[in-house]
C-alpha positions in Angstrom: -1.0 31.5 -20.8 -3.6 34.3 -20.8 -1.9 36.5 -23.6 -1.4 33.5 -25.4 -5.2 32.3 -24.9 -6.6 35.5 -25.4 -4.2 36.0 -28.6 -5.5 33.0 -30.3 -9.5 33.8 -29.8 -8.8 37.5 -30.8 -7.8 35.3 -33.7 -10.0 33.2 -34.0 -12.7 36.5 -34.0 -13.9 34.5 -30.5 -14.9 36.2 -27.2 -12.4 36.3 -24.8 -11.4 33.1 -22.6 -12.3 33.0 -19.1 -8.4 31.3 -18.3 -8.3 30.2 -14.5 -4.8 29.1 -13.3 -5.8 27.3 -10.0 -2.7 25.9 -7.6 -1.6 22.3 -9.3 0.0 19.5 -6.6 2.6 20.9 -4.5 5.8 18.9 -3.8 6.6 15.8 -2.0 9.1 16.3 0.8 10.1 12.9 2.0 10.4 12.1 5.5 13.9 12.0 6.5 13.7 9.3 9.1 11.1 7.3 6.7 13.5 7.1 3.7 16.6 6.0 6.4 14.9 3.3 7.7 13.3 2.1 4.8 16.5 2.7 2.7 18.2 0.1 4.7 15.4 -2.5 4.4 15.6 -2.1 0.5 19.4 -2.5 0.7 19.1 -5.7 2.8 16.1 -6.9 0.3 17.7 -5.8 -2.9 21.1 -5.5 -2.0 23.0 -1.8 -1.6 24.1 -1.5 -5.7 20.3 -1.6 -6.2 19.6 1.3 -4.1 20.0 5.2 -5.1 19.3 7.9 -4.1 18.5 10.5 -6.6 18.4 14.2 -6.5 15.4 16.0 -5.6 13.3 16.7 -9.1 10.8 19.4 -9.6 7.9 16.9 -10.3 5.1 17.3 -8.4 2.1 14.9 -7.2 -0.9 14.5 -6.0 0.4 12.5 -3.3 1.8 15.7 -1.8 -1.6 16.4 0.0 -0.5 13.1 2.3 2.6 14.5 3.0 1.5 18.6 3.8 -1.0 17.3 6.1 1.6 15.5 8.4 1.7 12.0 7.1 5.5 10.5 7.1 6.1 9.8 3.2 8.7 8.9 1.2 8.1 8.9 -2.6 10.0 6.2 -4.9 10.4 5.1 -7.7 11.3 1.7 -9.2 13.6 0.8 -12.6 11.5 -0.6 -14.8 13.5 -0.4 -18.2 15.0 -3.2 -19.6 19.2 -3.0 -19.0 20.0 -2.8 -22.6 17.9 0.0 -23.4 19.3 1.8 -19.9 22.7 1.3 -21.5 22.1 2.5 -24.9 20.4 5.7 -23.4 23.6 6.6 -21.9 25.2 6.5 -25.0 26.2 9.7 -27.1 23.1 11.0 -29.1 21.4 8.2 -27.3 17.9 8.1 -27.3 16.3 9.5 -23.6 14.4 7.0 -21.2 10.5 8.0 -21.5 9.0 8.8 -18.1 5.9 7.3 -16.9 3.3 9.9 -18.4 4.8 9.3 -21.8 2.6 6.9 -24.4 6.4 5.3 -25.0 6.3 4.3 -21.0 6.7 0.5 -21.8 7.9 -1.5 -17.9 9.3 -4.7 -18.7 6.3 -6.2 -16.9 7.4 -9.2 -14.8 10.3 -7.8 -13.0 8.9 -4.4 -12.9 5.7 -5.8 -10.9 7.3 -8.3 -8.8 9.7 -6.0 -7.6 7.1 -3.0 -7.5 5.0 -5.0 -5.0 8.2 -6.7 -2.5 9.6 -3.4 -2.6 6.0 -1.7 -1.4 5.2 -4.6 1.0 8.8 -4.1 2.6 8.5 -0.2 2.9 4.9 -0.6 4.8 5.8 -3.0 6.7 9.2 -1.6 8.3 6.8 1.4 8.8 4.3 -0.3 10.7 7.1 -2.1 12.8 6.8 -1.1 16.5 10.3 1.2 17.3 
């Protein structure tokens, strides 16, 4: 990133760029016992087909600070893509889902909120429960 901005003012007959590369979000580590117990709440809500557990991605979030300074966490995410469009993504040449930082992020709105919000209630509450 220096070379490159320092390339392009040298260019550009500019002085050259003060570039700071300070440390971005850090990543979320679920709680092990956290997704457990919540993952069997969201299986009896939802039912278990519903349910998945994906592979750990190299995204990371703010909401990593919670997590590194000893808070139980579990990140998750909801589906919030209508079926059909799920379907024809899986298809050869098929066209990829957009995450949610992408300007073609469209939820199908109704079931993605209603869902969004039982499935938060459910998670904080089973972690408030006295064990």
């Amino acid at each position: 990133m220096r070379r490159t901005a320092n390339a392009v003012a040298m260019m550009a007959d500019a002085p050259p760029p003060d570039v700071s590369l300070p440390e971005g979000g850090l990543a979320v580590i679920n709680d092990p016992a956290l997704v457990s117990h919540t993952e069997m709440v969201f299986k009896a809500a939802f039912g278990g087909d519903k349910v998945l557990r994906v592979p750990p991605a190299t995204a990371s979030e703010d909401f990593s600070a919670f997590v590194n300074q000893g808070v139980p966490s579990m990140l998750f995410s909801i589906g919030v893509y209508d079926p059909r469009q799920v379907e024809e993504s899986k298809k050869p040449g098929g066209k990829p889902l957009p995450f949610n930082h992408s300007p073609f992020f469209a939820p199908v709105p109704e079931p993605s909120i209603k869902t969004s919000v039982e499935a938060m209630s459910l998670a904080v509450l089973d972690a408030l429960a006295p064990r």
